[in-house]
GUDREN-236140 format. One record per residue (C-alpha): residue number from 1; residue in one letter; x, y, z. Coordinates in Angstrom, 3 decimals. Layout:
<pts>
+-----+-----+----------+----------+----------+
:   n : res :        x :        y :        z :
+-----+-----+----------+----------+----------+
: NUM :   a :        X :        Y :        Z :
...
+-----+-----+----------+----------+----------+
</pts>
This chain:
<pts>
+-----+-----+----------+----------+----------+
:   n : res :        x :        y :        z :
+-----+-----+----------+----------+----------+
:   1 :   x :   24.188 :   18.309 :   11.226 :
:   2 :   x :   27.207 :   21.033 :    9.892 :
:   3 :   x :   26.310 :   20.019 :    6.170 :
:   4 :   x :   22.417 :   21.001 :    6.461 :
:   5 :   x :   23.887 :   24.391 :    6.080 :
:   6 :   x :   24.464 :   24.021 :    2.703 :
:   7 :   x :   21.352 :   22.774 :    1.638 :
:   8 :   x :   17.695 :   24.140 :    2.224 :
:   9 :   x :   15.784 :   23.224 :    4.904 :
:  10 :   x :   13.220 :   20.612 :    4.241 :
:  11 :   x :    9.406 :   21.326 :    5.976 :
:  12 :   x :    7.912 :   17.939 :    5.863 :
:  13 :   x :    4.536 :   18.995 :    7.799 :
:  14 :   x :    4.275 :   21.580 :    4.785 :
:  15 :   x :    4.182 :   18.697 :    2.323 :
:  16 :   x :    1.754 :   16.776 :    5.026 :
:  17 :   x :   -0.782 :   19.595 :    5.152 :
:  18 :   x :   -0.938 :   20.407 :    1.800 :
:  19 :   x :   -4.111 :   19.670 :    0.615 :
:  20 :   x :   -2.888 :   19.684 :   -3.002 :
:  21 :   x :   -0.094 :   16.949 :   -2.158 :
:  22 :   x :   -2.233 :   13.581 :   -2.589 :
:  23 :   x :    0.820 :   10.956 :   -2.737 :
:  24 :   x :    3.658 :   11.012 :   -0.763 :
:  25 :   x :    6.708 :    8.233 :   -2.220 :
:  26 :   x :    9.307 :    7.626 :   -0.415 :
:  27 :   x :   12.265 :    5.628 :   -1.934 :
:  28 :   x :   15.785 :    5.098 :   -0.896 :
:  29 :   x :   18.372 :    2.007 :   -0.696 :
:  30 :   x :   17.227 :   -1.270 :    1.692 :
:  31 :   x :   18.289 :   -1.025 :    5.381 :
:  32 :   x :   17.939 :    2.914 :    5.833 :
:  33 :   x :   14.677 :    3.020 :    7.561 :
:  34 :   x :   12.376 :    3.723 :    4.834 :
:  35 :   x :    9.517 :    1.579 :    5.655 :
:  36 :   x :    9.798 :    3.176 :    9.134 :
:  37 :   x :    9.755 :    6.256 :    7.567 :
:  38 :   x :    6.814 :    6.208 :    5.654 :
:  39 :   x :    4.461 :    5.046 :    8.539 :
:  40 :   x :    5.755 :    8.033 :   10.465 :
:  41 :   x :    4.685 :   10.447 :    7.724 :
:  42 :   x :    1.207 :    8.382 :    7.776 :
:  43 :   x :    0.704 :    8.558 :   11.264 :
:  44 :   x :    1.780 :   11.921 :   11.719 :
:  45 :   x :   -0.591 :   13.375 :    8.630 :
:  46 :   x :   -3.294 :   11.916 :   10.187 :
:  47 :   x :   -2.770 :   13.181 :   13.804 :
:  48 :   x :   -1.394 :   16.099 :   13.196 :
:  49 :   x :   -2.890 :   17.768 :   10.184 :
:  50 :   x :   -6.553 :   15.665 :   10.486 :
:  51 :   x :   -5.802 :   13.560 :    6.644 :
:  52 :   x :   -7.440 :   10.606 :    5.832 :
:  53 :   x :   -4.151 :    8.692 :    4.891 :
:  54 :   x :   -3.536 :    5.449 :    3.703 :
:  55 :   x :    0.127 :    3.732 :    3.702 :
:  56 :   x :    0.880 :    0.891 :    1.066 :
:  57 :   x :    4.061 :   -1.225 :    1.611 :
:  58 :   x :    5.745 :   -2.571 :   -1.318 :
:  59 :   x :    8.080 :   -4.391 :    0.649 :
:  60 :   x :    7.205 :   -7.953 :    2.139 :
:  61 :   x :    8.943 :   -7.233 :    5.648 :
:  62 :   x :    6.377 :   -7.110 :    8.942 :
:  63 :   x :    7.559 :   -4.312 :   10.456 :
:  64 :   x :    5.108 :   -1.715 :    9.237 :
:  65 :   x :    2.277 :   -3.866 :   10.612 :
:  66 :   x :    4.400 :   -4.318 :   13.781 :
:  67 :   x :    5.126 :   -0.572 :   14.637 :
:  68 :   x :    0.806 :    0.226 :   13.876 :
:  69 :   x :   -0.308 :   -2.487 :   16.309 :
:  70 :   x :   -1.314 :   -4.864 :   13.654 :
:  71 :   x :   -1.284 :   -8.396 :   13.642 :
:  72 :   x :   -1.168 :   -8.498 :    9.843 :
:  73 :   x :   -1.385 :   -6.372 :    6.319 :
:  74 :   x :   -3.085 :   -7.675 :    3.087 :
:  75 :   x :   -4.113 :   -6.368 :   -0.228 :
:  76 :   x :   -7.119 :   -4.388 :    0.845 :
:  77 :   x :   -6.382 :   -1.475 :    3.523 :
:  78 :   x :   -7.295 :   -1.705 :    7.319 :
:  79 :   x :   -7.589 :    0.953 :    9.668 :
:  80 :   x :   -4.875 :    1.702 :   12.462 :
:  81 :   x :   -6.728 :    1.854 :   16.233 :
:  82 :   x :   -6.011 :    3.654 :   18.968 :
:  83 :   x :   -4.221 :    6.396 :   17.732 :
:  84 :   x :   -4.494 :   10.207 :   18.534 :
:  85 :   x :   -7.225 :   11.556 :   16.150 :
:  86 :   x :   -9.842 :   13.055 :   18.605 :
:  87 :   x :   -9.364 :   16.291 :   17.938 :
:  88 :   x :   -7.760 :   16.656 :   14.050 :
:  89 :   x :  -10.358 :   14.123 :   12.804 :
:  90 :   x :   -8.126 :   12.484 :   10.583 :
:  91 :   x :   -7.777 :    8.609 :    9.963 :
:  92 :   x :   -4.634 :    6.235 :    9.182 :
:  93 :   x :   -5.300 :    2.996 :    6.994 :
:  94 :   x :   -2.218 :    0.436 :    5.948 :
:  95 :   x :   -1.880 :   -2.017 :    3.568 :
:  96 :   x :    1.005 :   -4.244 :    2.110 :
:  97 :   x :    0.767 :   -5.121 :   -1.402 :
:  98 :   x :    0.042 :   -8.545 :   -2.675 :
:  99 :   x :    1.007 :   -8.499 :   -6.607 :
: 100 :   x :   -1.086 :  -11.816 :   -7.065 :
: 101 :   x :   -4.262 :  -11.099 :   -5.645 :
: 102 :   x :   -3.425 :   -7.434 :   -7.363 :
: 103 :   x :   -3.259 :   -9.093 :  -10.768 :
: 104 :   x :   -6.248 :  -11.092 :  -10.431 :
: 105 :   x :   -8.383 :   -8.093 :   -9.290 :
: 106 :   x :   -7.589 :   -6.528 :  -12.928 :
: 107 :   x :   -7.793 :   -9.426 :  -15.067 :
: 108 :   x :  -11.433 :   -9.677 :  -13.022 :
: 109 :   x :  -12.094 :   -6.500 :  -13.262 :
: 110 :   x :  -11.762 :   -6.208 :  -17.439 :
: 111 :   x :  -12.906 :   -9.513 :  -18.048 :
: 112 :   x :  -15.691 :  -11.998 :  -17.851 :
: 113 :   x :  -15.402 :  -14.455 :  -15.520 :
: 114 :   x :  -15.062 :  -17.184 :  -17.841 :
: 115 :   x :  -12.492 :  -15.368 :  -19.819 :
: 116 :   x :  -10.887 :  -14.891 :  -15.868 :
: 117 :   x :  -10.974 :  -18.421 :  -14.793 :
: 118 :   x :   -8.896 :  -19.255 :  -18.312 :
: 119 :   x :   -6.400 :  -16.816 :  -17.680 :
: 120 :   x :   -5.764 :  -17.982 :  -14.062 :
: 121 :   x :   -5.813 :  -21.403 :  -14.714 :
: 122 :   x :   -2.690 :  -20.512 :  -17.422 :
: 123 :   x :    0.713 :  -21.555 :  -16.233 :
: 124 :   x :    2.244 :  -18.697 :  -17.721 :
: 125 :   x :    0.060 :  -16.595 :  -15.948 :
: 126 :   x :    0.606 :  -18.342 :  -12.697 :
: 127 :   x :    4.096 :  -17.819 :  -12.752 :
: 128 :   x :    3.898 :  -14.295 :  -14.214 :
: 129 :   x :    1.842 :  -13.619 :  -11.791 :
: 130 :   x :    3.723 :  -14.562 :   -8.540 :
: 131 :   x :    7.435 :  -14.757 :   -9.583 :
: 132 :   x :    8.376 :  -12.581 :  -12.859 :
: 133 :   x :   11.012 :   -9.954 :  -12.159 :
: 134 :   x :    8.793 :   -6.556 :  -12.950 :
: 135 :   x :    5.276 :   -7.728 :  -11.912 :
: 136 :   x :    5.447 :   -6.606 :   -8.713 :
: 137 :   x :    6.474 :   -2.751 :   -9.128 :
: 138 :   x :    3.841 :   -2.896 :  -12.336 :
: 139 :   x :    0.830 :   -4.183 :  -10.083 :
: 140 :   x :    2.333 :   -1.414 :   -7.406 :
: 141 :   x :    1.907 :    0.941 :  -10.117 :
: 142 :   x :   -1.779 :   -0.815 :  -10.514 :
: 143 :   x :   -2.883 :   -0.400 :   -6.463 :
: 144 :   x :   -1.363 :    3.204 :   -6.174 :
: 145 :   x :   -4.199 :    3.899 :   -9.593 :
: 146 :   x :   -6.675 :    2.268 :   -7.710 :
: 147 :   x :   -6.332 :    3.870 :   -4.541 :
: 148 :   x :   -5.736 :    7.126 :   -6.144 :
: 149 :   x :   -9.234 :    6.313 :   -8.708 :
: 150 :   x :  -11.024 :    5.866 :   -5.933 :
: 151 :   x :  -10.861 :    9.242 :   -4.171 :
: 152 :   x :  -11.224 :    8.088 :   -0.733 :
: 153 :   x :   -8.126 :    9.200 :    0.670 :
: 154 :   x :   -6.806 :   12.557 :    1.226 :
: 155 :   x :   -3.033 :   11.322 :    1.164 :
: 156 :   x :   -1.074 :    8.027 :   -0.055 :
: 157 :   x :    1.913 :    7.253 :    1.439 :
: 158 :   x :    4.299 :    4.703 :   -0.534 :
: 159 :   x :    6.791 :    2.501 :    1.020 :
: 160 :   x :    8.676 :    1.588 :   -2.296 :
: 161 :   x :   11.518 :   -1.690 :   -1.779 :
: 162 :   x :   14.998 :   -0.757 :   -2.481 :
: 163 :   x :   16.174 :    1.927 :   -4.807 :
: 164 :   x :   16.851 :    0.074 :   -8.363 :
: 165 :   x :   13.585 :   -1.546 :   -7.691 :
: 166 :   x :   12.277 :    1.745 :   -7.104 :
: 167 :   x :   13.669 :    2.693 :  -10.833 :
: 168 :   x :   11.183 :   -0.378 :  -11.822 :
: 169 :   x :    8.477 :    1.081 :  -10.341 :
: 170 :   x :    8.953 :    4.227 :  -12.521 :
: 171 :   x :    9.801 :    1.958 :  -15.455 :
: 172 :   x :    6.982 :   -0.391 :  -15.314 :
: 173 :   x :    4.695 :    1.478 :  -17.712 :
: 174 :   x :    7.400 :    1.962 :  -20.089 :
: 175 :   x :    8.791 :   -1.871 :  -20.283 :
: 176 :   x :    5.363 :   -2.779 :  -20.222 :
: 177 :   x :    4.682 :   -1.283 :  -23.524 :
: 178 :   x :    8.125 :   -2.649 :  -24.864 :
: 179 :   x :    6.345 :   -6.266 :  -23.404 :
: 180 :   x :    3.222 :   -5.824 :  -25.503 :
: 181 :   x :    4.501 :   -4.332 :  -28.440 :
: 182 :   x :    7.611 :   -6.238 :  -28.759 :
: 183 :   x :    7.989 :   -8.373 :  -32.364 :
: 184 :   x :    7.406 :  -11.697 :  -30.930 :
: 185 :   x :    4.197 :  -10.374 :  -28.978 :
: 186 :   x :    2.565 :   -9.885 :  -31.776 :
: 187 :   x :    3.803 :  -13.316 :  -33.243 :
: 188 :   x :    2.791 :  -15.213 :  -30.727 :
: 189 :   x :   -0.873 :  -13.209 :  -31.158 :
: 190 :   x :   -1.296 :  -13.865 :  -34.592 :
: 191 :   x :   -2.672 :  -17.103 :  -34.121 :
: 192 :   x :   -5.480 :  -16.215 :  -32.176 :
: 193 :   x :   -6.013 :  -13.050 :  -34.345 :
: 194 :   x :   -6.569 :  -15.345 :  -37.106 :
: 195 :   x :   -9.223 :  -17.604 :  -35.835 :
: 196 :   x :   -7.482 :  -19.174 :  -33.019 :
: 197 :   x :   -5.758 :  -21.812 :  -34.919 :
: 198 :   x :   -2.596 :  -23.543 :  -32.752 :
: 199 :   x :    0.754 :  -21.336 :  -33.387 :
: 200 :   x :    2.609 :  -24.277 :  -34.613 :
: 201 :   x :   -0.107 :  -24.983 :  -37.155 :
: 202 :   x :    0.870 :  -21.863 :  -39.231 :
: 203 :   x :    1.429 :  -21.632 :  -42.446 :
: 204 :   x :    3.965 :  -19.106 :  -42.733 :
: 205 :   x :    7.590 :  -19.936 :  -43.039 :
: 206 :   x :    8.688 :  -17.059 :  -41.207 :
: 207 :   x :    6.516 :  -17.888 :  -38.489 :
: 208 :   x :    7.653 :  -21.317 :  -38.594 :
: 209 :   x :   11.105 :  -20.759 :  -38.779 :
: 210 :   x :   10.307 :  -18.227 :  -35.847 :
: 211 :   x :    8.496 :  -20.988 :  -33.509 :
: 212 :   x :   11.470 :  -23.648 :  -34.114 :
: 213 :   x :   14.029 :  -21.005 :  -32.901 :
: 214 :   x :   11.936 :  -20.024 :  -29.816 :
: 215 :   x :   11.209 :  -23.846 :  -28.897 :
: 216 :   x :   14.143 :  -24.548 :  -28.521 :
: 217 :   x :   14.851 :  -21.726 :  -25.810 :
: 218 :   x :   11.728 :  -22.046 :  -23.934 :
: 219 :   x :   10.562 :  -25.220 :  -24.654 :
: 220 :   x :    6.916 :  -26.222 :  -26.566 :
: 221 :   x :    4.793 :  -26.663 :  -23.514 :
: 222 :   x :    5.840 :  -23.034 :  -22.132 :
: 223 :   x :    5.624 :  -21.739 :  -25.410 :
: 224 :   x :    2.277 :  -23.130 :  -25.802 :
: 225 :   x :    1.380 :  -21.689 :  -22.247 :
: 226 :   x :    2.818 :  -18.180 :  -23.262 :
: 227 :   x :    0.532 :  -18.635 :  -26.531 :
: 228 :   x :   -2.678 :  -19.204 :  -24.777 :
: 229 :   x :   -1.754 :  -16.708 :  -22.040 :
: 230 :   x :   -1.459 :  -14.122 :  -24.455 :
: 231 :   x :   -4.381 :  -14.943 :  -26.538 :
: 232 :   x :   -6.684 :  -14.991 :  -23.590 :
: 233 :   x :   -5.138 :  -11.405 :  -22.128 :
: 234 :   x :   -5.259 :   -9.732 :  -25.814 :
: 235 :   x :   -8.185 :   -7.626 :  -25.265 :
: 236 :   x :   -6.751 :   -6.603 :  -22.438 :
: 237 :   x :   -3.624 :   -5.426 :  -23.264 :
: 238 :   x :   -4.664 :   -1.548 :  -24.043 :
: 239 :   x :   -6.441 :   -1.487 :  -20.687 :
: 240 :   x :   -2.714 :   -2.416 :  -18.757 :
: 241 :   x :   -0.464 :    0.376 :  -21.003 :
: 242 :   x :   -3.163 :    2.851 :  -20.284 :
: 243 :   x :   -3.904 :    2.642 :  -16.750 :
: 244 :   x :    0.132 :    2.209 :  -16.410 :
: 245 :   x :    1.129 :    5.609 :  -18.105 :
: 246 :   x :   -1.932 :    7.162 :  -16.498 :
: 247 :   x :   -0.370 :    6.405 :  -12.835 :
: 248 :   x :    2.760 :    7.793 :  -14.447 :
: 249 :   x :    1.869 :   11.004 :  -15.223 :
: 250 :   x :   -0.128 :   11.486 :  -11.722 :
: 251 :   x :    3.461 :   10.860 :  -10.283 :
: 252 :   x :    4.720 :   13.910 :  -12.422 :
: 253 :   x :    2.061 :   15.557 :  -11.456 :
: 254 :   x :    1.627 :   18.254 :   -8.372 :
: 255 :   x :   -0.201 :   16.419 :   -6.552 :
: 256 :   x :    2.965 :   14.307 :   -6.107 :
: 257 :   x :    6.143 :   14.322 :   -3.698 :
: 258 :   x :    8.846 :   12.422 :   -3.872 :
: 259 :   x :   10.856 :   12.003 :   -0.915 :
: 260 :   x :   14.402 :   10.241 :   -1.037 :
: 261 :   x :   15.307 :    8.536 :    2.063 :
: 262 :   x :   18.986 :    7.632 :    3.096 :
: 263 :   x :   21.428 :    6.902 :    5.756 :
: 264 :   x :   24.564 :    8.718 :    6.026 :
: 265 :   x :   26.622 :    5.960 :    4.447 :
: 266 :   x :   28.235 :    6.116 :    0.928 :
: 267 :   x :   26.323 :    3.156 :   -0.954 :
: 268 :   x :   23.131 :    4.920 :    0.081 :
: 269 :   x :   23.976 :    8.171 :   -0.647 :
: 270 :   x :   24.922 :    7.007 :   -3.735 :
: 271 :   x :   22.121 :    5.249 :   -4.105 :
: 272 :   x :   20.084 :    8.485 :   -3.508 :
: 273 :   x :   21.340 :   10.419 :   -5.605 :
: 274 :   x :   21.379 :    8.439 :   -8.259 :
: 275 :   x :   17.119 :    8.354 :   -7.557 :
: 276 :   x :   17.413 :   11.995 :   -7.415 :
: 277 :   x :   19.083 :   12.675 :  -11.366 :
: 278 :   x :   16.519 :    9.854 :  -12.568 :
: 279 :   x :   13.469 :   12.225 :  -10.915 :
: 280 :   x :   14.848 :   14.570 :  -12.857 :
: 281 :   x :   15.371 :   13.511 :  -15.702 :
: 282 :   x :   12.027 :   12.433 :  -15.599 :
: 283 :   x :   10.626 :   16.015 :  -14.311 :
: 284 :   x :    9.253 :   14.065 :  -11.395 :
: 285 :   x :    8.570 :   16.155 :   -7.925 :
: 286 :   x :   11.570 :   15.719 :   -5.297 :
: 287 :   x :   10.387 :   17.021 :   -2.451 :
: 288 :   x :   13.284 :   16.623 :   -0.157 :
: 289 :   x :   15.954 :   14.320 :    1.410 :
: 290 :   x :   15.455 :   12.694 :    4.971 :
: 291 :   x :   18.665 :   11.773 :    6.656 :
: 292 :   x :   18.144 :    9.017 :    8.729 :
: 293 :   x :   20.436 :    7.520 :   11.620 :
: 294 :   x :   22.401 :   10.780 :   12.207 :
: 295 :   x :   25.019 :   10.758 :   15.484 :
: 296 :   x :   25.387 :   13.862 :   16.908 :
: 297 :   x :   27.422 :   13.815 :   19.964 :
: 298 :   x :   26.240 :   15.505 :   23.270 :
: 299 :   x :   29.176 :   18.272 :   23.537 :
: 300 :   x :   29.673 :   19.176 :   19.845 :
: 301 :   x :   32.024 :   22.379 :   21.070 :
: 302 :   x :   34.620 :   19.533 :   22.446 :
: 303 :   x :   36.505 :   17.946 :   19.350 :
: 304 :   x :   37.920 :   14.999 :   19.566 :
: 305 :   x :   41.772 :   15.480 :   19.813 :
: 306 :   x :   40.735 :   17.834 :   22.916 :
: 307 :   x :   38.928 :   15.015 :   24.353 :
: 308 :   x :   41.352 :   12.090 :   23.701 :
: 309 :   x :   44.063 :   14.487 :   24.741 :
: 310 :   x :   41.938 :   14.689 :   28.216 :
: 311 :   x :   41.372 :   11.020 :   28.275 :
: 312 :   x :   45.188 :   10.737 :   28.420 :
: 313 :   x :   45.980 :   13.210 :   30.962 :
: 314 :   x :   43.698 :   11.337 :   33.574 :
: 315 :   x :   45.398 :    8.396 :   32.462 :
: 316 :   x :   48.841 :    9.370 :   33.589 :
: 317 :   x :   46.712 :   10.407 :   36.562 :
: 318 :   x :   44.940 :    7.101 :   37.447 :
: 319 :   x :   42.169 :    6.337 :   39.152 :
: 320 :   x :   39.628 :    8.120 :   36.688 :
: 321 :   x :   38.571 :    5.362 :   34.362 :
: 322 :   x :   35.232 :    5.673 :   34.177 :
: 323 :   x :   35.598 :    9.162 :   32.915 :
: 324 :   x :   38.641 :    8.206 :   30.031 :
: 325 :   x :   35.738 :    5.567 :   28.916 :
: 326 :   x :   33.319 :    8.419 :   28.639 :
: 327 :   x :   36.062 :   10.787 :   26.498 :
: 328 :   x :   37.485 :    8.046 :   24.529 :
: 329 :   x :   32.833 :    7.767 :   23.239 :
: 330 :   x :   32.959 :   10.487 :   22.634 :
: 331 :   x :   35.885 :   11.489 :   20.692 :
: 332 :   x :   34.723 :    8.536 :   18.572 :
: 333 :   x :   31.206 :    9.574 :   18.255 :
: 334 :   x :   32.797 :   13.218 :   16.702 :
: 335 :   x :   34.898 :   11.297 :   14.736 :
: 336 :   x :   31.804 :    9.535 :   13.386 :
: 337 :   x :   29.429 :   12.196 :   13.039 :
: 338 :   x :   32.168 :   14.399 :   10.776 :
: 339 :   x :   32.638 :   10.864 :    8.956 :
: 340 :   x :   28.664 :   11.126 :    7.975 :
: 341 :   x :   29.097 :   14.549 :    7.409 :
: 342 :   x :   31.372 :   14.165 :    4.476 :
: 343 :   x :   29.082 :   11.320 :    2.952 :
: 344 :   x :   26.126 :   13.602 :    3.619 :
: 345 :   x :   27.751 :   16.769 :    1.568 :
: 346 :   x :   28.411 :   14.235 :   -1.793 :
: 347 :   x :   24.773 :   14.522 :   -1.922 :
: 348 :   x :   24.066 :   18.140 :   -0.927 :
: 349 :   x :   27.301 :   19.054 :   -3.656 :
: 350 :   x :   25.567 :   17.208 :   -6.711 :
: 351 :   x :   21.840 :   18.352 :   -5.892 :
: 352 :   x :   22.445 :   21.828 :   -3.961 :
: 353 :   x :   18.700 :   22.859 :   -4.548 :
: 354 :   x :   16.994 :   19.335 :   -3.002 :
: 355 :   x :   15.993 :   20.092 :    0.863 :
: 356 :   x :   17.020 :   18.154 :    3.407 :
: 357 :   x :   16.512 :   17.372 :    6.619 :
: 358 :   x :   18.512 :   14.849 :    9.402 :
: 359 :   x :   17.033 :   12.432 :   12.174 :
: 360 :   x :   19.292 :   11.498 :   14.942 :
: 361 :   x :   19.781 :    7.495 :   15.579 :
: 362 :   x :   18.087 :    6.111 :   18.016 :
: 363 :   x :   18.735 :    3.649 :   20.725 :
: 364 :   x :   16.634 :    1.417 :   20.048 :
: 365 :   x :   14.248 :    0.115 :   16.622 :
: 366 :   x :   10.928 :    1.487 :   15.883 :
: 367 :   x :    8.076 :   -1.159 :   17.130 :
: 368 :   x :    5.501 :    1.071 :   18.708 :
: 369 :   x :    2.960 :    3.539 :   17.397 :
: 370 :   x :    4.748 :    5.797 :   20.333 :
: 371 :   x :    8.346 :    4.961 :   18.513 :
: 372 :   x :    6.873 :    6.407 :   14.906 :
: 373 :   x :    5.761 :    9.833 :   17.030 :
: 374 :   x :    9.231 :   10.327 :   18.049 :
: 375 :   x :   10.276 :    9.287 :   14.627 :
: 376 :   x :    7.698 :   11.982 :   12.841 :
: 377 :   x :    8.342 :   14.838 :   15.033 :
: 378 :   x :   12.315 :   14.381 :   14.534 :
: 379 :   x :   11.573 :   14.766 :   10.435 :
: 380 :   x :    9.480 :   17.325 :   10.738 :
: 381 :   x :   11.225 :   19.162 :   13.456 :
: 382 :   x :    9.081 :   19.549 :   16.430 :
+-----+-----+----------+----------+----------+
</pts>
């Protein structure tokens, strides 16, 4: 594509045989191939440069397990058969995050079990657990700490959902401290600071005035739910903030590359970059932009006023019609491809430095382990 010009070329097998690159996020706006993406990069760092690489799905769609010949992805990382790693030794592993069974595995993990079985037996913690906007990018901030504790894996790939939720993921550790720190936090915890007595049973007439206001938003039984569930999750509470701003700083880190992925359309360009000044405001690593769903027509040296200007000539001719048909594509499929050129050079014009690299549509969706090859040698050039 004209615009890649502009911009620096982006090596992705660099980034994929770097043994100091350890977690590889990709991120972009819904619809632009992303998950697709990101089990490409698996598969090929496994094949290709022998890595023991794991890929973690933060999005709830099938396809991932679809295109590695799985019947299905869970919490807890299975390995991908039958693909090419005879001779670079390397392994591929997938996974798809559950944020329930996530949360449970921590609360189990820095409790006792009968402190556990309280706190899942909480309402509030039932539906915190499963439906609270913010729990799942915070318990994908939780898995990617785990995996990464654990050592086992020479690379993590991340499949994050779409963009703004993306921003949560980076904000989790940050809004989770505002959670736990936050004036009626430590309200609601100075009941059970104080010898566990009910919260509506205090004395103070702050507090009191505090609790009447608050019932009436949420309601007593909730309240009293949100009481207990705080109580019971108080000693944990320095655990969660520290693990959370640990992950953080590993994704500043190195060790980290952040690649945006986007289709040549404006809301996901836009989309994209707006990812791209957040990393940096952050000083978070962006490795590069992948440019998915690219047209590139067969004869790019024949423009398309030339070739409708043709189609028009056999026209007055008659009796080519099959060949106007194939002008007319054509002269639409330029028309298209400069089209996605402009959107693409928004982009390359606000972040000049970021490399980039384009992958030509395809006919036909990813399903197949053989579909992600094609996918991974078109991003990495080869």
């Amino acid at each position: 594509m004209p615009s890649e010009d502009a911009a620096p070329q982006l090596d992705v097998d660099q980034i994929l045989a770097d043994p100091g690159v350890r977690i590889v996020v990709c991120c972009g706006a819904g619809g632009v191939g992303k998950t697709t993406t990101a089990a490409a990069l698996a598969l090929r760092a496994a094949e290709q440069h022998g890595r023991r690489t794991v890929v973690l799905t933060i999005d709830p769609a099938r396809r991932l397990a679809q295109s590695l010949g799985l019947t299905e992805l869970d919490n807890t990382p299975r390995q991908v058969k039958g693909i090419d790693v005879e001779s670079s030794g390397g392994e591929l592993h997938a996974m798809m995050l559950d944020m329930k069974r996530t949360f449970d595995d921590v609360v189990l993990q820095h409790t006792d079990r009968a402190k556990a079985a309280e706190i899942f037996a909480n309402p509030f913690y039932q539906a915190m657990s499963s439906t609270f906007a913010g729990t799942q990018e915070y318990m994908a901030m939780e898995k990617l700490g785990q995996l990464h504790a654990r050592g086992e894996w020479d690379l993590i790939v991340v499949d994050t959902p779409p963009s703004r939720s993306a921003l949560d993921f980076l904000d989790a550790p940050a809004r989770l401290s505002r959670f736990l720190d936050g004036r009626m936090l430590r309200l609601l915890l100075a009941p059970a600071r104080s010898g566990g007595r009910s919260m509506f049973s205090l004395v103070t007439a702050s507090f009191g005035m505090f609790s009447k206001v608050v019932q009436k938003v949420l309601g007593a039984q909730l309240l009293t739910d949100l009481s207990g569930f705080v109580a019971a999750l108080d000693s944990m509470f320095g655990g969660f903030r520290q693990r959370a701003e640990q992950t953080y700083r590993i994704l500043q880190a190195r060790e980290t590359a952040f690649l945006l992925v986007a289709a040549p359309e404006p809301d996901a360009v836009r989309e994209a970059a707006y990812f791209a000044g957040r990393l940096r405001a952050e000083r978070m690593p962006l490795a590069g932009l992948v440019l998915n769903r690219v047209h590139r027509p067969a004869v790019p040296d024949l423009d398309a006023a030339e070739s409708l200007a043709a189609a028009e000539r056999l026209a007055d001719l008659g009796g080519h019609e099959a060949t106007e048909d194939v002008l007319r594509a054509h002269a639409a499929l330029v028309q298209q491809a400069r089209r996605e050129q402009r959107v693409a050079e928004r982009f390359t014009a606000e972040f000049p430095a970021v490399p980039a690299v384009s992958v030509t549509a395809q006919p036909a969706d990813v399903h197949d382990v053989d579909g992600l090859r094609t996918i991974g040698a078109a991003i990495s050039r080869t």
